[in-house]
Each structure stands twice: as C-alpha cells, then as structure tokens.
PDB file with one MODEL, atoms N, CA, C and O in Angstrom:
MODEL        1
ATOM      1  N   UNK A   1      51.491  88.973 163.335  1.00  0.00           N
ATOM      2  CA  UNK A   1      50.758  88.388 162.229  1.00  0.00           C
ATOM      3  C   UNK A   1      51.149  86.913 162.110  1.00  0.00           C
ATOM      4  O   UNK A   1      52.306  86.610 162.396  1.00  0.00           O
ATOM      5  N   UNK A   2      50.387  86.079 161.758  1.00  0.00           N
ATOM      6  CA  UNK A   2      50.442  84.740 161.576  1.00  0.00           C
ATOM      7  C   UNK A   2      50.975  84.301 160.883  1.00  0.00           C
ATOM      8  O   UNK A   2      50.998  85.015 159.881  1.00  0.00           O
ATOM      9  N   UNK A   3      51.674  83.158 160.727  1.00  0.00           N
ATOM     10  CA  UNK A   3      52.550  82.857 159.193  1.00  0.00           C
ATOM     11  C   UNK A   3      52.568  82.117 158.805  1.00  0.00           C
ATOM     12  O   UNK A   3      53.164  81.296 159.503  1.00  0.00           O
ATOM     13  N   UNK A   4      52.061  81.533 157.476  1.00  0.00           N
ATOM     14  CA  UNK A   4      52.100  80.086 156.713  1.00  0.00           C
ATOM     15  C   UNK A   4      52.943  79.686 155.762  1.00  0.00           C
ATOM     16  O   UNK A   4      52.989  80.272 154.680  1.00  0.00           O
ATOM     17  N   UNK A   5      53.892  78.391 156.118  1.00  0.00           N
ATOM     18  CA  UNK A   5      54.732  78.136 154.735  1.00  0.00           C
ATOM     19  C   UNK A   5      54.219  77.720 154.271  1.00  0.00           C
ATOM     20  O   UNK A   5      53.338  77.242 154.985  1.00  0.00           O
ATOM     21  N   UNK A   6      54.099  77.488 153.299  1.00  0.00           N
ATOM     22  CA  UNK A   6      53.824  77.159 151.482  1.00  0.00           C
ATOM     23  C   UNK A   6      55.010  76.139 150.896  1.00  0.00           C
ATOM     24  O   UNK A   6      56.024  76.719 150.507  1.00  0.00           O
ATOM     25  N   UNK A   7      54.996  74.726 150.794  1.00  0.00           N
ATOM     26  CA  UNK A   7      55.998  74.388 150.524  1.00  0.00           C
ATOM     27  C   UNK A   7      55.677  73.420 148.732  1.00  0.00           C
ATOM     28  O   UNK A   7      55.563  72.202 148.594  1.00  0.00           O
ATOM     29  N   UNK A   8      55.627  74.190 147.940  1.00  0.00           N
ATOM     30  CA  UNK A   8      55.554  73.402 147.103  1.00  0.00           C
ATOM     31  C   UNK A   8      56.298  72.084 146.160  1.00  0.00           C
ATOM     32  O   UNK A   8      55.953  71.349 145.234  1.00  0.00           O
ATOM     33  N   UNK A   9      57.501  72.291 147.002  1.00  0.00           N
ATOM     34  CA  UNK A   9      58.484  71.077 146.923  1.00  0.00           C
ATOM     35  C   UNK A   9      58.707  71.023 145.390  1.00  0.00           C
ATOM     36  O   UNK A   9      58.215  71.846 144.619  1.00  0.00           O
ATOM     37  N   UNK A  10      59.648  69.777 144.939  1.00  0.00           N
ATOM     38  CA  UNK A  10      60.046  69.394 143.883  1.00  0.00           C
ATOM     39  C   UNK A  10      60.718  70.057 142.579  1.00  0.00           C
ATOM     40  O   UNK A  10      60.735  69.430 141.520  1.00  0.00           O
ATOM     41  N   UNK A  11      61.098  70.946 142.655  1.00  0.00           N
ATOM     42  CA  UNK A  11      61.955  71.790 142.321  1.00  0.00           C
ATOM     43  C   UNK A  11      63.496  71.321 141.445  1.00  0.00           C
ATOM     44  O   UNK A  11      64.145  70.277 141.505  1.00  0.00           O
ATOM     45  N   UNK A  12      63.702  72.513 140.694  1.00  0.00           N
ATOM     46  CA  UNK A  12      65.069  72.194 140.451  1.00  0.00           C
ATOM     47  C   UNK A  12      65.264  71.239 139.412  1.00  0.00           C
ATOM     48  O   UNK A  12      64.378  71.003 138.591  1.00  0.00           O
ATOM     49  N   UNK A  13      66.712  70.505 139.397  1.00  0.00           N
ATOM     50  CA  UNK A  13      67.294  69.277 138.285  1.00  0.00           C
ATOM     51  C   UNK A  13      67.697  67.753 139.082  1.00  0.00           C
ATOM     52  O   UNK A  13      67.454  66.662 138.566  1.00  0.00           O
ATOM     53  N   UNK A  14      68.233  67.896 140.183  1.00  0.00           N
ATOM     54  CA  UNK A  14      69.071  66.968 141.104  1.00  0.00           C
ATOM     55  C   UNK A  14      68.378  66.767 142.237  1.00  0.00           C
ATOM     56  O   UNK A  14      68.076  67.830 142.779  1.00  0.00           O
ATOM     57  N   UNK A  15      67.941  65.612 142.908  1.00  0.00           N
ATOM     58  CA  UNK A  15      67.944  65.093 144.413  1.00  0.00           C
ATOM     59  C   UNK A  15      69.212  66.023 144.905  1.00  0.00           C
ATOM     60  O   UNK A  15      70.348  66.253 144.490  1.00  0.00           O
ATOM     61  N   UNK A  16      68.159  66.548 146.341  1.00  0.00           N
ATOM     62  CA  UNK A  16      68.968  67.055 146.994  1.00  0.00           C
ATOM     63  C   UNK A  16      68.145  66.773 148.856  1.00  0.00           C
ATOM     64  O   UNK A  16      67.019  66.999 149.301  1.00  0.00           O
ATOM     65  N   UNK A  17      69.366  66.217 149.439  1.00  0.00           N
ATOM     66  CA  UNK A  17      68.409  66.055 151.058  1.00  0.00           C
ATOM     67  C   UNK A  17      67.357  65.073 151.378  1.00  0.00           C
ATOM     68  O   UNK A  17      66.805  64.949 152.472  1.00  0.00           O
ATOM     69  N   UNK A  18      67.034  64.072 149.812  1.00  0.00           N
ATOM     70  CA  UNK A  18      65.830  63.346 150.101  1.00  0.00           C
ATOM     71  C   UNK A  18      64.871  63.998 149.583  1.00  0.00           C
ATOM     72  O   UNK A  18      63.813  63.549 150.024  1.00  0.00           O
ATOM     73  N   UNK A  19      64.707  64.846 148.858  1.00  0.00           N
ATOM     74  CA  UNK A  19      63.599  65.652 147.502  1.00  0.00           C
ATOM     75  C   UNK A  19      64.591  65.367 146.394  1.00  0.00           C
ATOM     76  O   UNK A  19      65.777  65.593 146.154  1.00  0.00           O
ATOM     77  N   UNK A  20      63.249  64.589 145.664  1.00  0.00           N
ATOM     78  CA  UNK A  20      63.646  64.940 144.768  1.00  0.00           C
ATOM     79  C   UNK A  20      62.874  65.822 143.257  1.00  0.00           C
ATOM     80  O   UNK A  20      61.660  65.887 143.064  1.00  0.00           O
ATOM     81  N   UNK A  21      63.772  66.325 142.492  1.00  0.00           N
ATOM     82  CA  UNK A  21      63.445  67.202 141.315  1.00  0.00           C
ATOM     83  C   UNK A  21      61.957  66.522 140.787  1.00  0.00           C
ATOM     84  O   UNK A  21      61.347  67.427 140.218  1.00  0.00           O
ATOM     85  N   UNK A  22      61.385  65.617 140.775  1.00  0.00           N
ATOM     86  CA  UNK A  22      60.320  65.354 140.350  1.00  0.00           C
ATOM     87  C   UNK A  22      59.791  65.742 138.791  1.00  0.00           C
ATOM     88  O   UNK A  22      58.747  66.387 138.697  1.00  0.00           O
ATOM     89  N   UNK A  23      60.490  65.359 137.617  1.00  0.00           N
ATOM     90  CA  UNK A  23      60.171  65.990 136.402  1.00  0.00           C
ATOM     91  C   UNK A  23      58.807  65.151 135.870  1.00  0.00           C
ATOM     92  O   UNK A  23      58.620  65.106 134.654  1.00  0.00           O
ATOM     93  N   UNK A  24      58.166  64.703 136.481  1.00  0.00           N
ATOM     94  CA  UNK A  24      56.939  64.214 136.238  1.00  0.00           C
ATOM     95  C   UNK A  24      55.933  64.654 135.346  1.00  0.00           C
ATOM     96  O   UNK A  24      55.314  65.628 135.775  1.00  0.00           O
ATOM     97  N   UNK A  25      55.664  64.339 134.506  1.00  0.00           N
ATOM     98  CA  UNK A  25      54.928  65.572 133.137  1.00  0.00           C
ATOM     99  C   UNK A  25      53.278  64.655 132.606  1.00  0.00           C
ATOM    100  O   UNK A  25      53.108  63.529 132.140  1.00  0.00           O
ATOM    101  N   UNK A  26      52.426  65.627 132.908  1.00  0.00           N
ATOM    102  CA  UNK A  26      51.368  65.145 132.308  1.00  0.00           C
ATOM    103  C   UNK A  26      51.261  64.839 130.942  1.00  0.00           C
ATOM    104  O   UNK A  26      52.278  65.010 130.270  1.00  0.00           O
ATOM    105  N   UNK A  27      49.990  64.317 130.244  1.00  0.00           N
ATOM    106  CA  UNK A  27      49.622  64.235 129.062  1.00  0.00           C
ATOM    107  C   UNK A  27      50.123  65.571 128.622  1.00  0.00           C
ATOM    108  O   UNK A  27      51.301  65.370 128.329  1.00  0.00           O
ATOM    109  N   UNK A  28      49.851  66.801 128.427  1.00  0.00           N
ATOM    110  CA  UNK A  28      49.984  68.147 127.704  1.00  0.00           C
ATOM    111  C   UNK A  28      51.127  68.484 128.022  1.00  0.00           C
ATOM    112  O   UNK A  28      51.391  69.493 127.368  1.00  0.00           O
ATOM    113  N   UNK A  29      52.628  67.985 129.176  1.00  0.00           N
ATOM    114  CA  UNK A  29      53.293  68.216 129.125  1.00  0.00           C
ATOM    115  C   UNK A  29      53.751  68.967 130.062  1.00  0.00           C
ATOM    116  O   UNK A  29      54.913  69.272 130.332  1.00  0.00           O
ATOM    117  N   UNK A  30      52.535  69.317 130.662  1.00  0.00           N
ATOM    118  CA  UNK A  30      52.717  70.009 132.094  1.00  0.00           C
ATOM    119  C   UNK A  30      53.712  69.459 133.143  1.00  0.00           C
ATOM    120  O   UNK A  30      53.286  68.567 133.876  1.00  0.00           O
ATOM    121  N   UNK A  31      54.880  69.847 133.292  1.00  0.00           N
ATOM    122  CA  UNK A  31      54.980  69.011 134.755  1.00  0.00           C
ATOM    123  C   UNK A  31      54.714  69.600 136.193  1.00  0.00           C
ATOM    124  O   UNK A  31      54.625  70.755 136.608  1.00  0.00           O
ATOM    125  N   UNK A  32      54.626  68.417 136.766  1.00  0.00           N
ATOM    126  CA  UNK A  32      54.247  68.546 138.091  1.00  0.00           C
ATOM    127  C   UNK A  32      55.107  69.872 138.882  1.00  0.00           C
ATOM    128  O   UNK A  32      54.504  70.769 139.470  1.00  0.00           O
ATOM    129  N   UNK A  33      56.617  69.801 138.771  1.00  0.00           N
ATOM    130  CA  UNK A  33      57.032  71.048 139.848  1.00  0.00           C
ATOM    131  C   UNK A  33      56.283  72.195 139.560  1.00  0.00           C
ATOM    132  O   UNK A  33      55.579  72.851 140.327  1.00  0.00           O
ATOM    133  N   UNK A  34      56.611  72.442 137.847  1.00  0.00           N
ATOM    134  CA  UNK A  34      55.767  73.860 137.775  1.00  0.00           C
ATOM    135  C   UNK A  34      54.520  74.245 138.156  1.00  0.00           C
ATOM    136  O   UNK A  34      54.162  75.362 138.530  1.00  0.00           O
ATOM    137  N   UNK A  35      53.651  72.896 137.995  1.00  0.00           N
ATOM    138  CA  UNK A  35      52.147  72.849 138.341  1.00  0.00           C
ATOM    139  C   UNK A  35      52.258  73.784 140.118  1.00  0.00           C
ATOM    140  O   UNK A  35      51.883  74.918 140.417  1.00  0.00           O
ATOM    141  N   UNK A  36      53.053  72.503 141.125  1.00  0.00           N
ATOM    142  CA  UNK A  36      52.828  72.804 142.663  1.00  0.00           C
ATOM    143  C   UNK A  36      52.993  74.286 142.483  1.00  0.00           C
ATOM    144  O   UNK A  36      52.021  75.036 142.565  1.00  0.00           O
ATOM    145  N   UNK A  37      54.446  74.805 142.193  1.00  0.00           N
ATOM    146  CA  UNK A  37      54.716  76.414 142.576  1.00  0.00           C
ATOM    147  C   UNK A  37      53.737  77.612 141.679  1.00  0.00           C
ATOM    148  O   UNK A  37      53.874  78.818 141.888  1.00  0.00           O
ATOM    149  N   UNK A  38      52.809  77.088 140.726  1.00  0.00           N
ATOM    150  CA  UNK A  38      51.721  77.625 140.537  1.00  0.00           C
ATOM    151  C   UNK A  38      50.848  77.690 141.175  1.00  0.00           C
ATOM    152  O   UNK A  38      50.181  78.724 141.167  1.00  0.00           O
ATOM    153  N   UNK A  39      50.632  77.012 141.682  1.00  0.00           N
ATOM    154  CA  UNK A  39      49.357  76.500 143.054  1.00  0.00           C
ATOM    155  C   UNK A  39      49.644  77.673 144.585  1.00  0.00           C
ATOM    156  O   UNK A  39      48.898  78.453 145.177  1.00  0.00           O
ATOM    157  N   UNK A  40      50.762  77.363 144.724  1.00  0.00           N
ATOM    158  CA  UNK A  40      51.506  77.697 146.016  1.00  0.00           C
ATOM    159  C   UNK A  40      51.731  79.188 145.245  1.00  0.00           C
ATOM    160  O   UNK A  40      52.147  79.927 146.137  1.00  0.00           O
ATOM    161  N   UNK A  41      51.668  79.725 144.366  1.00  0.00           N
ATOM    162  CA  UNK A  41      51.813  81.477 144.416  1.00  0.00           C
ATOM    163  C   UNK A  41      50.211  81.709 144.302  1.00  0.00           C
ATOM    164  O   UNK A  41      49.654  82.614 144.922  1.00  0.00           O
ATOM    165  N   UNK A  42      49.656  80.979 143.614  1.00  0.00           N
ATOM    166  CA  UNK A  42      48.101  81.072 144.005  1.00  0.00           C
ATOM    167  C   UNK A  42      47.693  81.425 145.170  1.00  0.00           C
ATOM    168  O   UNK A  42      47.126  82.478 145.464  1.00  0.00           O
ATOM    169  N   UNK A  43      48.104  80.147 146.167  1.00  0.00           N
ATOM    170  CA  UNK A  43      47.801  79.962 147.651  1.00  0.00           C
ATOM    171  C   UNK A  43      47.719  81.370 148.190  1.00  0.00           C
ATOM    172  O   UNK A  43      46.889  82.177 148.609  1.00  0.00           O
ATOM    173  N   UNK A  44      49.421  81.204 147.889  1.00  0.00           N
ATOM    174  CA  UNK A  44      49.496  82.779 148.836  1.00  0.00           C
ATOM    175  C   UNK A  44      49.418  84.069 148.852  1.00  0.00           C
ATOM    176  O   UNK A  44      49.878  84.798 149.730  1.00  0.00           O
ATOM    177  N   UNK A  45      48.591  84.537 147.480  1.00  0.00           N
ATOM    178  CA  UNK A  45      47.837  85.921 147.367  1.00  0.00           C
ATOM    179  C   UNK A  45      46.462  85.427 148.075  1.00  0.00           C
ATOM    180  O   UNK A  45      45.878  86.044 148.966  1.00  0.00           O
ATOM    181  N   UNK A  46      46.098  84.310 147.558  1.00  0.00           N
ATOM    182  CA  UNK A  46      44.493  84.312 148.727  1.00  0.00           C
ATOM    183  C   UNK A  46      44.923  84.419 150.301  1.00  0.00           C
ATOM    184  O   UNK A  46      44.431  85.307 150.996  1.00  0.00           O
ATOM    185  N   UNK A  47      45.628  83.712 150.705  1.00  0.00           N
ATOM    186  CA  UNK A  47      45.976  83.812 152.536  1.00  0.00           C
ATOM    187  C   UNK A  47      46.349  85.237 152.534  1.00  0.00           C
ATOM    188  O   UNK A  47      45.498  86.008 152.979  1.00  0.00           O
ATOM    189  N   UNK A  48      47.581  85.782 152.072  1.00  0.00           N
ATOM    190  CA  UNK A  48      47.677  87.205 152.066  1.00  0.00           C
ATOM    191  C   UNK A  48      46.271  87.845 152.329  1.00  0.00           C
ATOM    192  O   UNK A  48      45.923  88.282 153.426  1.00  0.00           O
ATOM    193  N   UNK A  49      45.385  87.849 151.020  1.00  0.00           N
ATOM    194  CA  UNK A  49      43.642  88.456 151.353  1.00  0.00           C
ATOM    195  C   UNK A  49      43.303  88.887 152.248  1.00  0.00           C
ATOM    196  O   UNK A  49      42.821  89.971 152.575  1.00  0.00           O
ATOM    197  N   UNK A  50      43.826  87.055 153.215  1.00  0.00           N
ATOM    198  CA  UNK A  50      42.997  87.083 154.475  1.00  0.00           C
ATOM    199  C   UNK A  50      43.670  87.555 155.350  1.00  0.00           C
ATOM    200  O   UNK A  50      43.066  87.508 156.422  1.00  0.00           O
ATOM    201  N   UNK A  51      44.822  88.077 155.438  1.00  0.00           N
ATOM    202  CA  UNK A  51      45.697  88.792 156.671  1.00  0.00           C
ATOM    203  C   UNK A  51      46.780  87.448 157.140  1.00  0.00           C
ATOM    204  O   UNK A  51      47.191  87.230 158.280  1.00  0.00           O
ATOM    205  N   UNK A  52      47.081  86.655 155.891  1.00  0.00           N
ATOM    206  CA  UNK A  52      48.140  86.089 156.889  1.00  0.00           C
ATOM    207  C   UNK A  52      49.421  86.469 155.917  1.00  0.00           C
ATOM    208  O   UNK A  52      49.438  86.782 154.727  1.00  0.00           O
ATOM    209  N   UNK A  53      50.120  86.373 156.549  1.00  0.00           N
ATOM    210  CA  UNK A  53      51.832  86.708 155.942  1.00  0.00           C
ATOM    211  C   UNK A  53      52.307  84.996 155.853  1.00  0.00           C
ATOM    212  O   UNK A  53      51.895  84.137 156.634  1.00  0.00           O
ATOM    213  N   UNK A  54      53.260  84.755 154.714  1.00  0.00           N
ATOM    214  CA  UNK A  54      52.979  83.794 153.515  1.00  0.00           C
ATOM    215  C   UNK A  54      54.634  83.824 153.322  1.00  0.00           C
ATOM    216  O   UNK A  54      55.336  84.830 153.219  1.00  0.00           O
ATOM    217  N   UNK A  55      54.998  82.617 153.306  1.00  0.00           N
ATOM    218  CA  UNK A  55      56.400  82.407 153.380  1.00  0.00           C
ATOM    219  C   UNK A  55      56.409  81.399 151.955  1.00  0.00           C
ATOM    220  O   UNK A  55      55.388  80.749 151.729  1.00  0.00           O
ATOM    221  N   UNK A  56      57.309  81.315 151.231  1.00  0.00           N
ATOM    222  CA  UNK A  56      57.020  79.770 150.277  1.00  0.00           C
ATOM    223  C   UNK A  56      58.511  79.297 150.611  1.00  0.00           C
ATOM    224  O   UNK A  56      59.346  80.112 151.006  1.00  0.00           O
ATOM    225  N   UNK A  57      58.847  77.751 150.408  1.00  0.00           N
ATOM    226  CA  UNK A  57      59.970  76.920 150.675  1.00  0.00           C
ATOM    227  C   UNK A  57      60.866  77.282 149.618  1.00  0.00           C
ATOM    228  O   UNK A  57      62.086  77.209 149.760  1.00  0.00           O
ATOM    229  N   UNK A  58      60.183  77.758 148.321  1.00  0.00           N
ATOM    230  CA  UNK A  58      61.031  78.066 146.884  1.00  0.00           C
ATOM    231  C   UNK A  58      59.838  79.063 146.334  1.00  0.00           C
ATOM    232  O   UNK A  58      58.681  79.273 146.700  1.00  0.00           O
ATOM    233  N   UNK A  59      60.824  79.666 145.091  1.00  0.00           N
ATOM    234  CA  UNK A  59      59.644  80.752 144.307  1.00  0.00           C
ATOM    235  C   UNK A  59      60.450  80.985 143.399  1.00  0.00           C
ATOM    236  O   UNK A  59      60.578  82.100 142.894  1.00  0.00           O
ATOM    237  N   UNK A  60      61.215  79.793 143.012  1.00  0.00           N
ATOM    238  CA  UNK A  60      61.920  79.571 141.633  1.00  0.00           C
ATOM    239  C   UNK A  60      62.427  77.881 141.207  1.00  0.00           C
ATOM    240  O   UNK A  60      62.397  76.928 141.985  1.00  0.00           O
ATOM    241  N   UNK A  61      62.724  77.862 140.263  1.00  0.00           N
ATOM    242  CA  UNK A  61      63.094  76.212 140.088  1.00  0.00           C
ATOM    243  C   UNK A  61      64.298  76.017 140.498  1.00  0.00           C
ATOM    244  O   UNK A  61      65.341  76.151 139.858  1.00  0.00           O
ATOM    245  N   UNK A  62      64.130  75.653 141.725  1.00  0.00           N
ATOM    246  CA  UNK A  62      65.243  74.709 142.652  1.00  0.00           C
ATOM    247  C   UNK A  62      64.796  73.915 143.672  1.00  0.00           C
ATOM    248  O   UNK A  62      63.860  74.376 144.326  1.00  0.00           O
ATOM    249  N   UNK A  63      65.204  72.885 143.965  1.00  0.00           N
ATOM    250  CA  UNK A  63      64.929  71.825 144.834  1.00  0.00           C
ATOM    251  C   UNK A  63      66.079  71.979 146.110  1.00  0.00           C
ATOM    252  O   UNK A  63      67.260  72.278 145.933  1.00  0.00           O
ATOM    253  N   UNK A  64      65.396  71.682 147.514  1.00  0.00           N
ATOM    254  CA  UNK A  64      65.484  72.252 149.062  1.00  0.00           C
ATOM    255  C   UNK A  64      65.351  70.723 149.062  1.00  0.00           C
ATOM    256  O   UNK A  64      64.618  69.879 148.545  1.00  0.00           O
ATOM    257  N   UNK A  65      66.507  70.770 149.966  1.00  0.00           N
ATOM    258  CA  UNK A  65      66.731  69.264 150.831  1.00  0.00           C
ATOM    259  C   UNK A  65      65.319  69.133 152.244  1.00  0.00           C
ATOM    260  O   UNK A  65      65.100  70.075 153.007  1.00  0.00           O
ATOM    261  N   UNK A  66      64.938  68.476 152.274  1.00  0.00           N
ATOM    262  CA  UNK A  66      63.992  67.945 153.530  1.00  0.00           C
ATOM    263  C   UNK A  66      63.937  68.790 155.032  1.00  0.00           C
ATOM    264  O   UNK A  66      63.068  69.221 155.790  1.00  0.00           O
ATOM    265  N   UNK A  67      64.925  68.758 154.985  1.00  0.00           N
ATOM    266  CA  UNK A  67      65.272  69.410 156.265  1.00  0.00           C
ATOM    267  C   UNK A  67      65.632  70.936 156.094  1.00  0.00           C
ATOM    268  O   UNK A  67      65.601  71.684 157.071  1.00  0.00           O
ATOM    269  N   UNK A  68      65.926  71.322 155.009  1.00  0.00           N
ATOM    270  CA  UNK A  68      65.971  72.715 154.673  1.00  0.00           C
ATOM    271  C   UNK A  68      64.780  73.627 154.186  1.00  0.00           C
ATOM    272  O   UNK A  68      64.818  74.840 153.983  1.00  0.00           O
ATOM    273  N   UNK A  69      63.471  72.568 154.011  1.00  0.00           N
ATOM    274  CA  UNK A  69      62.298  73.226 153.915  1.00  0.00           C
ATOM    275  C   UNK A  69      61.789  73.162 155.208  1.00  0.00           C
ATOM    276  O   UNK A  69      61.409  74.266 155.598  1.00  0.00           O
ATOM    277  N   UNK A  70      61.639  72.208 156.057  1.00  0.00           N
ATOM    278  CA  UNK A  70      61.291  72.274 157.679  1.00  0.00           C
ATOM    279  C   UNK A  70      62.076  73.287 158.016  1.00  0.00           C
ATOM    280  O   UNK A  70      61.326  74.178 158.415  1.00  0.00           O
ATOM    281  N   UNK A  71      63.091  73.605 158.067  1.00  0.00           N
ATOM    282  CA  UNK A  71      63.903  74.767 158.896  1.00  0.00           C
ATOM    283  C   UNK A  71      63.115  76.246 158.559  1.00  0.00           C
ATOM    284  O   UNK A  71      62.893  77.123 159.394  1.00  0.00           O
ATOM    285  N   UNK A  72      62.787  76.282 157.252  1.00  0.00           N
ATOM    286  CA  UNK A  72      61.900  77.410 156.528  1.00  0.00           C
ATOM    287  C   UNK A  72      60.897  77.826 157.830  1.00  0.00           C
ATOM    288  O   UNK A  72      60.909  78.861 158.496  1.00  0.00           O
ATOM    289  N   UNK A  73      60.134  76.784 157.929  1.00  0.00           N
ATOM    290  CA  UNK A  73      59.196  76.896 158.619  1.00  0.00           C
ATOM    291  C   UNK A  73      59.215  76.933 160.133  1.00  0.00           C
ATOM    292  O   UNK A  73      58.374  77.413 160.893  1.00  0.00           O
ATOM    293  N   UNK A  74      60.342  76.331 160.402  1.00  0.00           N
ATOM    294  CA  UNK A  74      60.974  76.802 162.021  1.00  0.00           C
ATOM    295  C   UNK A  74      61.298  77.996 162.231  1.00  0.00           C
ATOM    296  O   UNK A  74      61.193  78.595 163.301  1.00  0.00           O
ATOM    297  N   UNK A  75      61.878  78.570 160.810  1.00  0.00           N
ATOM    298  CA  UNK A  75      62.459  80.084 160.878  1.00  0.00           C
ATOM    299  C   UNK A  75      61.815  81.152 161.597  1.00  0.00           C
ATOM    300  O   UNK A  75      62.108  81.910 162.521  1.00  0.00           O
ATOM    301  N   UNK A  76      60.289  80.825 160.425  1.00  0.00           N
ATOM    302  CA  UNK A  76      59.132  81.647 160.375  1.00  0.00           C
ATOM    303  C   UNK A  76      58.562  81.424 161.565  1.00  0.00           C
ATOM    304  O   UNK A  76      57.857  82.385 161.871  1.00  0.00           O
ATOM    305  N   UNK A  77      58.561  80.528 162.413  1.00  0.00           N
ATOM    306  CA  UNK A  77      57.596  80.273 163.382  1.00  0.00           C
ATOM    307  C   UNK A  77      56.383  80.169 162.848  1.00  0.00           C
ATOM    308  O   UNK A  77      55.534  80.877 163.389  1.00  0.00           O
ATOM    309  N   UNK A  78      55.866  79.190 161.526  1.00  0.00           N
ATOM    310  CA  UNK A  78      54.371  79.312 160.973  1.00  0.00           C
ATOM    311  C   UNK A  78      54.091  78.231 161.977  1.00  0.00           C
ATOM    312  O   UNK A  78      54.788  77.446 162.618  1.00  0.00           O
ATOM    313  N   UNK A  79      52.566  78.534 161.852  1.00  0.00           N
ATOM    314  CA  UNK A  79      51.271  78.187 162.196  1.00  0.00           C
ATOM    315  C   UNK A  79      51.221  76.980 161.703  1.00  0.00           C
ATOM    316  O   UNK A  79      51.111  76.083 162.539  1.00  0.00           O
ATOM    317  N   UNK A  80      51.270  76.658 160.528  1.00  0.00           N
ATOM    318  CA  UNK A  80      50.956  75.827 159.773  1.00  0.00           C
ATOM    319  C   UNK A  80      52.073  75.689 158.434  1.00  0.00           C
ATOM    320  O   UNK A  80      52.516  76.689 157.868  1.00  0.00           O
ATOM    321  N   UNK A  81      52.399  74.438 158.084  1.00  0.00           N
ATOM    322  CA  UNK A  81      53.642  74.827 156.978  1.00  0.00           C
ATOM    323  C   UNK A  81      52.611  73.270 156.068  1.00  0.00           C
ATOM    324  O   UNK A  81      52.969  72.853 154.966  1.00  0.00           O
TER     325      UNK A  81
ENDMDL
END
C-alpha cells in the first residue's frame, strides 16, 4: 500500500531543529498550528477513503525539528510527504 506523510508542521511551544512553534493567531483567535493539524487529520481520512495509508509528522501539539519530520517520511518510504 502506498504511503503519504502529512506534515502539518508548527507545533508545540519552542523552536526546535529550525521549526518553529508558530503561535500565529488569526482575527477570531484561531491559530495557525491548530488550524494545519486540523487540515492534516482532515487530509488523512479522505486519502485513507482512497486506499492510501497516511502517516502524519505530529497528531498532537509538539513541534519536530526539520530533519526529524523528513526522516518520518524516509521511514515510511511515502510517495509523497
């Protein structure tokens, strides 16, 4: 089966690796990390749908150094990250 990471990045409290936490907050207060890893659990019940198996970089609030989300995706051998 095929495999796609999902990396919704920005995570967490602290720079870590060259990411950083990104507390970036819209008008309503939204911020941005929570926004991506909403998106990215979105993502990956639709790809699931379609028969692909679905990796994410995070699937909680913490921030992954640069090279520790690429490795994710080396792990997996995805297709596409």
């Amino acid at each position: 089966m095929d495999v796609v990471v999902i990396d919704p990045g920005h995570g967490g409290t602290r720079s870590v690796g060259g990411s950083s936490p990104s507390n970036a907050t819209g008008p309503s207060g939204t911020k941005e990390k929570d926004l991506t890893l909403d998106i990215a659990l979105r993502l990956r019940a639709l790809l699931r749908d379609e028969g692909f198996r679905c990796e994410l970089t995070r699937s909680t609030d913490v921030n992954l150094g640069l090279a520790a989300r690429a490795q994710v995706a080396r792990r997996h051998r995805a297709i596409a990250f």
